[in-house]
C-alpha positions as CSV (number, residue, x, y, z in Angstrom):
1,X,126.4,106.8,99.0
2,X,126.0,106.9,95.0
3,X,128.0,109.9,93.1
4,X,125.8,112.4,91.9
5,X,128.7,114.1,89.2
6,X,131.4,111.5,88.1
7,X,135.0,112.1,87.0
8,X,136.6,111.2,84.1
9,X,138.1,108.4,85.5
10,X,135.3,107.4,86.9
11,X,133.8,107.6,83.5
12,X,136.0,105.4,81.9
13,X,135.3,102.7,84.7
14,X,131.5,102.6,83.9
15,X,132.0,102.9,80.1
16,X,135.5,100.4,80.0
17,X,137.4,102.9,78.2
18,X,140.3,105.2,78.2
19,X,139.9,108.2,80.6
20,X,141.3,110.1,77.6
21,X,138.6,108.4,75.5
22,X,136.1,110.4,78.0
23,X,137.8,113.5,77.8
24,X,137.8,113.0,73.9
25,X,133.8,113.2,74.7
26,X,133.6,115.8,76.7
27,X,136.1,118.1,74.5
28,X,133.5,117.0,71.3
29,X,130.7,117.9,73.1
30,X,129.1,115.2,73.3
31,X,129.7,113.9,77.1
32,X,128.7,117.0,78.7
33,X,130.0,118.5,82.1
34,X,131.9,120.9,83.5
35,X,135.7,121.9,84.6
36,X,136.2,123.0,88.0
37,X,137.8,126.6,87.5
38,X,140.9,126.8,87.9
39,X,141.5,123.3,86.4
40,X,141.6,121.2,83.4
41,X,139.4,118.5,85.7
42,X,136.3,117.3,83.9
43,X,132.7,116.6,86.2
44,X,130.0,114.8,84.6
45,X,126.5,114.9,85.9
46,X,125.2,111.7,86.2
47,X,121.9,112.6,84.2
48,X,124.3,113.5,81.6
49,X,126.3,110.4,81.5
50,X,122.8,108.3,81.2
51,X,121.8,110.7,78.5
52,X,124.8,109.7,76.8
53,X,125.4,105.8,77.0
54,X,121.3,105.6,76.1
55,X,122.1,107.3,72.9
56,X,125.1,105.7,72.2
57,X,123.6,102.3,72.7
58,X,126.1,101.6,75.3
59,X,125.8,99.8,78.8
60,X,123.8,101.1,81.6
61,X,126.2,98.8,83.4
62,X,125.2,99.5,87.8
63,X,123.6,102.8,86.7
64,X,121.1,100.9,85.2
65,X,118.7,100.3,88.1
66,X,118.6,103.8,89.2
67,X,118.8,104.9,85.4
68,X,114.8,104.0,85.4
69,X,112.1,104.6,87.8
70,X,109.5,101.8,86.7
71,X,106.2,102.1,87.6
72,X,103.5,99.1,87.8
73,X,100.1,99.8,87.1
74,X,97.3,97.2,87.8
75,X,93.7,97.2,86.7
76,X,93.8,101.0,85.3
77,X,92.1,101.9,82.1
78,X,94.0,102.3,78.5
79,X,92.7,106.0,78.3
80,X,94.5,106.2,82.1
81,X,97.4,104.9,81.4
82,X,98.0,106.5,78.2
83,X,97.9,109.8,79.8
84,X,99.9,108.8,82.5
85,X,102.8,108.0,79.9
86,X,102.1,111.1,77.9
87,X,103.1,112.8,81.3
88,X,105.9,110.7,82.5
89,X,107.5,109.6,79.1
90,X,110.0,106.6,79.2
91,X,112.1,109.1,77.1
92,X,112.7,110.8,80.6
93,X,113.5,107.7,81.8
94,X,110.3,106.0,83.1
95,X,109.4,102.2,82.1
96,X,106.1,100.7,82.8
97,X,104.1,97.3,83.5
98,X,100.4,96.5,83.3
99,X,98.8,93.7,85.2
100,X,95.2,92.8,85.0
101,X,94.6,90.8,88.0
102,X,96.1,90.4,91.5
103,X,97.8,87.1,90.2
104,X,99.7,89.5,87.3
105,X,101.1,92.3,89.8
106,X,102.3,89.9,92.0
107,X,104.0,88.0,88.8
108,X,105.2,91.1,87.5
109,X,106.2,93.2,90.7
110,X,108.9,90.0,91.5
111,X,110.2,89.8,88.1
112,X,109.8,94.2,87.4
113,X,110.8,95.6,90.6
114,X,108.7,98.3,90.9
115,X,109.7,101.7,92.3
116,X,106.0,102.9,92.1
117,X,102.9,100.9,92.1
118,X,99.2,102.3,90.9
119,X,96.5,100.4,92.1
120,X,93.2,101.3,90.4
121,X,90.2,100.1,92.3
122,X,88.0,100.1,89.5
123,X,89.1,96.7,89.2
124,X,87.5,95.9,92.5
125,X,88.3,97.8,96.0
126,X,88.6,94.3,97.7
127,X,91.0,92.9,95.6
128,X,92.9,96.6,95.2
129,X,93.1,96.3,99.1
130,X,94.4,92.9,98.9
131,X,97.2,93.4,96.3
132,X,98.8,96.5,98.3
133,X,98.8,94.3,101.6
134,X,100.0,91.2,100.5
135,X,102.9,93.4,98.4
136,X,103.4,95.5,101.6
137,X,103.9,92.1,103.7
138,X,106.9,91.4,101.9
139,X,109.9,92.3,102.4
140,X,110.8,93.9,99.1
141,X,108.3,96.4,99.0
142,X,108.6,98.3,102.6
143,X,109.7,101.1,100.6
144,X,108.0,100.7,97.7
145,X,105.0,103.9,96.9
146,X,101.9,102.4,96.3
147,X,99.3,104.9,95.2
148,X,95.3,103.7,95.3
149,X,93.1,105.3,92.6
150,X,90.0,105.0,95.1
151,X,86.2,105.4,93.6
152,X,84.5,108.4,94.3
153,X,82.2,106.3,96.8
154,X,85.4,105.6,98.9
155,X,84.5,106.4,102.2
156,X,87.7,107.8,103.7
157,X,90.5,107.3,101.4
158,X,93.0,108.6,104.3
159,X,91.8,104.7,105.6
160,X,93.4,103.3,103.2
161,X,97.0,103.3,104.7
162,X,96.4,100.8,106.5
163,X,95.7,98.4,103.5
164,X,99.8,99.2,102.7
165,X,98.6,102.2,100.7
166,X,101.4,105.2,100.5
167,X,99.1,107.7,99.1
168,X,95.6,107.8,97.5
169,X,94.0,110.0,94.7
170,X,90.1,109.9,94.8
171,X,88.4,110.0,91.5
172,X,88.0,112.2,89.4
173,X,90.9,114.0,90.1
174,X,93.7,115.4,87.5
175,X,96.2,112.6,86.6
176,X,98.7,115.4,86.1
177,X,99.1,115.7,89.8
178,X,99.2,112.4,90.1
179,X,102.2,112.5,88.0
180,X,103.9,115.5,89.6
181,X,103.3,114.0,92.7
182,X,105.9,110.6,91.0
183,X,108.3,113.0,89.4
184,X,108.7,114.9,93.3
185,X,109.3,110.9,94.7
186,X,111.8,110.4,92.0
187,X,113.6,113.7,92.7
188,X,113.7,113.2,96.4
189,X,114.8,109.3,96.2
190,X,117.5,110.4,93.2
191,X,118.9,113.6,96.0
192,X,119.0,111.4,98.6
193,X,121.8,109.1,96.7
């Protein structure tokens, strides 16, 4: 179970400093936290402590994997994918990959690890389909959401789960739900720590 609020101590683990170092920080403003009442003990959100070693240049150090929530997109247009990132800037901590082809998500989901994966099926619905089952066969995407931008011609896109498909938006719809839709995953997975 991953800490949601750290101490200063455990500040000063992750950041290979002083504990008084950290409460140097959080005195100056700019670590910032809370005391318990009643106490001189420092609590330091763990949003907060990403804010901080991102703008100090420092060290993600094992914060760093759950610091991002990176999202693969394959075979989506520019115009798509812009607005996606205009929505779910990688100032709020969201990183992003494109792939082209089947060949390129499957190059870039091993190397990436993907928390979320957008499959457009402009690029084709057959090879859509086949990218989210082979991912889904392996092992290292069970829990991996994989959305499907299905064509407004797409028969049932409730069908699609069985492809590997978590969820599926059927064109045209608003990409800003699909992007609240992400930020809700990200919130429950980042609870659930």
């Amino acid at each position: 179970m991953k800490k949601q609020v750290f101490t200063t101590g455990q500040v000063a683990k992750i950041c290979q400093v002083a504990p008084r170092t950290v409460s140097k920080w959080f005195d100056s403003g700019k670590l910032r936290g809370y005391r318990i009442p009643g106490s001189q003990d420092r609590r330091i959100p763990r949003d907060q402590l990403i804010r901080f070693l991102k703008e100090n240049g420092m060290p993600l150090g094992g914060l760093e994997a759950e610091g991002w929530h990176k999202i693969l997109i394959v075979g989506a247009e520019p115009l798509f994918i812009e607005r996606l990132k205009e929505l779910l800037p990688e100032d709020d901590d969201f990183k992003y990959e494109i792939a082209h082809s089947g060949f390129e998500a499957g190059t870039l989901a091993s190397s990436f690890h993907p928390d979320t994966i957008i499959i457009d099926h402009a690029m084709g619905r057959s090879e859509a389909l086949q990218i989210a089952s082979t991912l889904r066969r392996n092992e290292a995407y069970k829990e991996t959401v994989i959305f499907a931008l299905a064509s407004e011609d797409e028969p049932s896109p409730e069908g699609l789960s069985e492809y590997g498909f978590s969820e599926a938006f059927k064109k045209p719809f608003d990409i800003a739900l699909l992007a609240e839709r992400i930020r809700t995953i990200v919130e429950e997975k980042r609870d659930a720590l």
